[in-house]
DORO-730278 format. One line per field, with one value per residue (C-alpha): x negated, y, z; residue number from 0. Coordinates in steps of 0.5 Angstrom, whole numbers. Layout:
N
x: [X  ...];
y: [Y  ...];
z: [Z  ...];
num: [NUM  ...];
# end
This chain:
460
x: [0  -3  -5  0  -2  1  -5  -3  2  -4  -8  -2  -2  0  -3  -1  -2  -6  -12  -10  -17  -23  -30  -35  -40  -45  -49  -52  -59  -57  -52  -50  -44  -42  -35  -32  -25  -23  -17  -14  -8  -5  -5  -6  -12  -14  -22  -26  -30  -36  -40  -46  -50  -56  -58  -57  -49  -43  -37  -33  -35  -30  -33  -32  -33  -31  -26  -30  -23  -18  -12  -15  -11  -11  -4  -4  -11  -11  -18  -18  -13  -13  -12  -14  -15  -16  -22  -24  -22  -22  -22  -23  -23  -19  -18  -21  -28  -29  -35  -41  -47  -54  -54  -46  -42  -34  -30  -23  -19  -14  -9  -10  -7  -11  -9  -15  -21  -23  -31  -32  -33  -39  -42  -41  -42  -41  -39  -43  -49  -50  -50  -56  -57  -64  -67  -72  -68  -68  -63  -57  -56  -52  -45  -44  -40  -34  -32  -31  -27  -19  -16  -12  -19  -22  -16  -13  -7  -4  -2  0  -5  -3  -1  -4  -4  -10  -13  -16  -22  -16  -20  -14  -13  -9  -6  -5  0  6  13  17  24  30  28  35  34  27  25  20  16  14  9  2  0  3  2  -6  -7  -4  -10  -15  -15  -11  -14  -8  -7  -1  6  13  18  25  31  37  43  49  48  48  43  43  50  52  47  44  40  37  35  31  28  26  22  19  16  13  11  7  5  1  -2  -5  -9  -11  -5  0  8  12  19  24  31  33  39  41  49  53  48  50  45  50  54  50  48  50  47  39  40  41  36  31  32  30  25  21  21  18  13  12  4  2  -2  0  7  10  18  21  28  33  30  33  39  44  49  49  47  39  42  46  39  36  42  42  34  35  39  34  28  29  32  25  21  24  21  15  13  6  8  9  17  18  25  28  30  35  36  34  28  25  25  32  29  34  39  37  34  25  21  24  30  25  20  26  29  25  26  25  21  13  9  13  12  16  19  17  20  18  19  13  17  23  19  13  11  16  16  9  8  14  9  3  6  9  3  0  6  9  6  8  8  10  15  16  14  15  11  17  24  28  32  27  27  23  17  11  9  2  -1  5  3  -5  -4  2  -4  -10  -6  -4  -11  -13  -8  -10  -2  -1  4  8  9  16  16  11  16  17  25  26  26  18  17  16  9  9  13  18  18  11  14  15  8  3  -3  -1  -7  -9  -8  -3  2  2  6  3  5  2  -4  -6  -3  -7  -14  -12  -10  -17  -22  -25  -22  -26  -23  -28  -30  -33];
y: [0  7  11  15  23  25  30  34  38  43  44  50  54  60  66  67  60  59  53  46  45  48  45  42  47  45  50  51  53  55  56  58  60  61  65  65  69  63  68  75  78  86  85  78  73  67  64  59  58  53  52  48  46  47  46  40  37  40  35  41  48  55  59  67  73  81  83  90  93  95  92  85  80  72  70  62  57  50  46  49  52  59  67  74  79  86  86  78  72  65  59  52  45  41  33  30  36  38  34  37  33  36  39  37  42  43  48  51  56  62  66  73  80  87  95  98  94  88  87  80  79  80  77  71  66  58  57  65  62  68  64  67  62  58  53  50  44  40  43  41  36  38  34  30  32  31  24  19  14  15  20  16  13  18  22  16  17  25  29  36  41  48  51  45  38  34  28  23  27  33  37  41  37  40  34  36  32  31  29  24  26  23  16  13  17  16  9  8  13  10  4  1  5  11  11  8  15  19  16  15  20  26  25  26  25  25  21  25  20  23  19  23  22  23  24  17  16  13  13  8  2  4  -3  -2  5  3  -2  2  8  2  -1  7  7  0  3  9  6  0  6  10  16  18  17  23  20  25  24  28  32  37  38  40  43  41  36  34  31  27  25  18  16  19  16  9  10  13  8  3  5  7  0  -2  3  5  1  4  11  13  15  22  24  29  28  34  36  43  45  50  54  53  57  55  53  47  44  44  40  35  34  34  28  25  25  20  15  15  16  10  6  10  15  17  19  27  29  35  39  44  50  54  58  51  50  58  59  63  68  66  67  74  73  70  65  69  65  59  62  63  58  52  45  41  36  35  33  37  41  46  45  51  51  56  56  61  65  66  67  72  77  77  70  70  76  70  64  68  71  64  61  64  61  55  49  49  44  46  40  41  48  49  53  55  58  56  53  48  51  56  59  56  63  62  68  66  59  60  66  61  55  60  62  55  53  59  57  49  47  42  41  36  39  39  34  27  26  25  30  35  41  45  43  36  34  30  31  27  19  19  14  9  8  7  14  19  23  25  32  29  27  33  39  45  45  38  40  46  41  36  41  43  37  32  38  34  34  38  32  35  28  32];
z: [0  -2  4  7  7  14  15  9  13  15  8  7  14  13  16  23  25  31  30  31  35  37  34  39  41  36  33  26  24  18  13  6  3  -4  -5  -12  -14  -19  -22  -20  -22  -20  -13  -12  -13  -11  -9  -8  -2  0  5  6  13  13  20  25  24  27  29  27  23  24  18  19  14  14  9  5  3  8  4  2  6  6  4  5  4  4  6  12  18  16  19  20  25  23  17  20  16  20  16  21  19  19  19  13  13  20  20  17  17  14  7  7  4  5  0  1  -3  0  -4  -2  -4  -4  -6  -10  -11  -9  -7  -4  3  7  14  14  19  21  28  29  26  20  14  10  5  8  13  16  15  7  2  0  -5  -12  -11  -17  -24  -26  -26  -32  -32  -35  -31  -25  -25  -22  -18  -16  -12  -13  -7  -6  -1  -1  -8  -12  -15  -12  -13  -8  -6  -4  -10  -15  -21  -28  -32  -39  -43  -47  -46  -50  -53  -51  -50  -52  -60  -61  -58  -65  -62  -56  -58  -56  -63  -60  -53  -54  -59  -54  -49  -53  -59  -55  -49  -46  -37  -37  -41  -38  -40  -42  -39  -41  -35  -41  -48  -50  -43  -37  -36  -42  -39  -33  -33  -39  -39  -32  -35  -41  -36  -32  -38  -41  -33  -35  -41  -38  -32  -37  -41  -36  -35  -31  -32  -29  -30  -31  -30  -35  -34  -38  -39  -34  -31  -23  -22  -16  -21  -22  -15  -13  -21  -19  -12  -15  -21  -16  -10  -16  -20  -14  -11  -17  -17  -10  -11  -17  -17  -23  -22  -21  -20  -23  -20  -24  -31  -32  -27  -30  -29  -21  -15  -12  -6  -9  -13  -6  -3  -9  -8  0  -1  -7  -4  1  -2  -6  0  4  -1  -4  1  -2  -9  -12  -13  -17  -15  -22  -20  -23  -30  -33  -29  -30  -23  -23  -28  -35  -28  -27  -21  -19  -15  -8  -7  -7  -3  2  2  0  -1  6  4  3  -2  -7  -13  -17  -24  -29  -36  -42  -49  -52  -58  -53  -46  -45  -40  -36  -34  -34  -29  -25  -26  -23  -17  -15  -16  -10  -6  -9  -12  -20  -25  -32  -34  -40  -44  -52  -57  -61  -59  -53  -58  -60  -67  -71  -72  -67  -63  -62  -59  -53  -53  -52  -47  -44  -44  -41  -36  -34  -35  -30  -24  -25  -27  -30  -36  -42  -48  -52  -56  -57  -62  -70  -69  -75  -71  -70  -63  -65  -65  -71  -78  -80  -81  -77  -72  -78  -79  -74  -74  -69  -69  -76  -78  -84  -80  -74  -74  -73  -65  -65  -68  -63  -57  -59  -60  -52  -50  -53  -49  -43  -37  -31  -25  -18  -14  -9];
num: [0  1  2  3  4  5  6  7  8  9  10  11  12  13  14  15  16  17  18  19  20  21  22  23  24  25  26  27  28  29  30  31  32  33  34  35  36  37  38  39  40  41  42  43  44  45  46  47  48  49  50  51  52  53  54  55  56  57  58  59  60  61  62  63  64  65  66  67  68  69  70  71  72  73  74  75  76  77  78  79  80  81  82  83  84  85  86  87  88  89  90  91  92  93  94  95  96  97  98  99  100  101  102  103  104  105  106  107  108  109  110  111  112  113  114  115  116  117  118  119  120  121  122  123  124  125  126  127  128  129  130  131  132  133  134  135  136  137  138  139  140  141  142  143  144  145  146  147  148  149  150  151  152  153  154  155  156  157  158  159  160  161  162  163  164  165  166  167  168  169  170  171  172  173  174  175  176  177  178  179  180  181  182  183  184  185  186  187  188  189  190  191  192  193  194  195  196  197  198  199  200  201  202  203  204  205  206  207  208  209  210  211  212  213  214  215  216  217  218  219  220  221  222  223  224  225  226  227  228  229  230  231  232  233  234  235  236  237  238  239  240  241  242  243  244  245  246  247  248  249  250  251  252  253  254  255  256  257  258  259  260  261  262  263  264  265  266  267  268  269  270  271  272  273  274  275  276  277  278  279  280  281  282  283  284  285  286  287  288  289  290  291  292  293  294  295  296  297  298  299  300  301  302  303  304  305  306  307  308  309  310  311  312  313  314  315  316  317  318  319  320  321  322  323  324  325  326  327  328  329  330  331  332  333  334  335  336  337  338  339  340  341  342  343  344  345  346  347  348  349  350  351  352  353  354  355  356  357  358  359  360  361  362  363  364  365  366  367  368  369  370  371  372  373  374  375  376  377  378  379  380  381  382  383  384  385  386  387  388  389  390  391  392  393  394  395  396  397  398  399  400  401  402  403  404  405  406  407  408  409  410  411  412  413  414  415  416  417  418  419  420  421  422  423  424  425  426  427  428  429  430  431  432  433  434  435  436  437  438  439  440  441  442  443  444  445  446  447  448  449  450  451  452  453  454  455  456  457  458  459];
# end
């Protein structure tokens, strides 16, 4: 059974929470601190932060620093137990990187807010030892480089910490993939020689199985669609990706009418699955037409069901205005941020469709990235209609903003559909090349180029 990751409910302590203990007095002789703002926004920023011992070991460390600008503030941090008082950060190991053996190195990360410029901080110190960046004793060792292998190799079982999807070394992961169309239109296009090509010549970590609830879905064969994701979910884990299965609902838009359908297909699929590593839930694809405080109803009732037989894996809970975090509703990210799921180890859906959502939704994202863990679950790179011409000035400014804040995404469509978001042109599905540039579209051919890029999966 995979391990269970209680002690995550601390990688996200909001500013303000007192430390969960205080480290042994052991001090340090010697410390280096290397501090990187990975992304900044007007406002906002986010940073990395590591420190390396280089003095006798420590069986705890607090790390102290001076804010230079009176308007910085750290918002949330995951890594770490997190505060600030006055100009004075504090960041306090926490269960699973407390212990700094000599040359060891701990790395945590923090959101923070700030008005007019943002220098970087000062004075840094571990357990009030100065960290100058040089000892006595012998230097760190460089961690090794991202890891080979096939993506659930290296990360293995995913967790949520903080605002991120991690991996087994509780570092922040981005998967990059493509979802399938409607299983129950499109089943030719999801074969050995398909599934083998979105592995191995797209490169791609991450299958999203589209199961639609009504449409000619779940609803007319319960059985035989359950079977169908469990066989894709087998698929995926044989190559090496991650299955997110989605439970696809569409129209009506209020997922509680579907409420006792998601409970038995969850309640399934996740006895099935609760010992694979590879498996991601996504429990209502796009709500539509209904309040935020009904989807959190519906996925507090849905999340348990999974959690009794599968209490390891990630679940990803839509949100409203179909998944846009209520801006196609009129509203944004704080009716989450106020009022957010009860419920660990979750994620946040966000959809987009690149000709027909831009800075408005963007500027949504990037402000919601500091408090909310994201996952885009399906996104476009033409109309919201799944039609028109590809924008792909939108996509590539949508993809490195993903790309800067570590969130992962699927692609709308791995499929041969005649509408421009489909990643092949119509009838490849009757044949066996997925890859080659004469059977992709031009959304398919720019998803593949991003997509087929190597992945920078952190194992230290």
């Amino acid at each position: 059974m995979k391990r269970f990751l209680a002690s995550l409910a601390t990688c996200a302590t909001i500013l303000g929470l007192t430390a969960l203990f205080s480290p042994q007095a052991v001090a340090a002789t010697g410390c280096k601190v290397d501090y990187t703002v990975t992304s900044q926004w007007q406002g906002g920023f986010q940073a990395r932060v590591k420190v390396t011992n280089l003095g006798e070991p420590v069986a705890g460390w607090t790390l102290k620093f001076t804010m230079p600008d009176a308007g910085q503030k750290v918002v949330q941090g995951w890594n770490a137990t997190w505060s600030q008082s006055g100009s004075t950060a504090t960041a306090v190991g926490v269960d699973w990187n407390r212990a700094l053996a000599t040359g060891a190195s701990a790395e945590a990360g923090l959101v923070g807010s700030f008005t007019g410029a943002n220098p970087k901080p000062t004075a840094f110190t571990l357990n009030g030892v100065a960290c100058t960046g040089s000892a006595e004793e012998p230097p760190p060792v460089d961690p090794p480089g991202p890891g080979t292998g096939t993506p659930v190799d290296i990360n293995g079982q995913l967790h949520v910490c903080g605002v991120h999807l991690c991996n087994q070394y509780d570092r922040p992961v981005q998967l990059r993939g493509m979802s399938t169309h409607g299983i129950q239109w499109f089943s030719d296009c999801y074969n050995a020689a398909s599934v083998d090509a979105l592995a191995k010549d797209w490169k791609s970590d991450l299958l999203r199985v589209a199961m639609y609830v009504q449409e000619s879905g779940y609803e007319t064969d319960p059985a035989g669609f359950t079977s169908r994701v469990n066989s894709l979910v087998d698929m995926a884990e044989a190559r090496g990706m991650y299955a997110m299965i989605d439970f696809h609902t569409l129209t009506p838009g209020d997922p509680n009418y579907n409420l006792d359908r998601a409970k038995t297909f969850f309640a399934s699929v996740a006895a099935r699955n609760a010992d694979k590593k590879n498996v991601i839930y996504e429990i209502a694809n796009e709500p539509n037409g209904v309040s935020w405080a009904a989807v959190k109803s519906y996925a507090e009732q849905v999340i348990p069901v999974i959690r009794a037989a599968d209490p390891d894996a990630v679940v990803i809970v839509g949100t409203r205005g179909w998944s846009s975090l209520g801006v196609s509703d009129g509203s944004n990210e704080s009716e989450v941020v106020n009022n957010p799921v009860r419920a660990t180890n979750i994620m946040y859906a966000f959809h987009f469709y690149a000709a027909s959502h831009k800075d408005a939704y963007r500027a949504t994202l990037s402000r919601a990235a500091s408090q909310l863990p994201l996952f885009v679950t399906e996104f476009g790179t033409v109309s919201a209609t799944g039609g028109g011409a590809m924008d792909r000035a939108s996509t590539t400014a949508w993809l490195d903003l993903l790309d800067q804040l570590k969130i992962g995404y699927a692609n709308w469509t791995y499929s041969d559909a005649d509408e421009s978001s489909a990643a092949f042109r119509p009838g490849t599905c009757n044949g066996s090349d997925y890859s080659s540039s004469g059977v992709l579209t031009e959304s398919g051919a720019l998803l593949k180029s991003r997509i087929s890029t190597p992945d920078s999966f952190p194992t230290s």
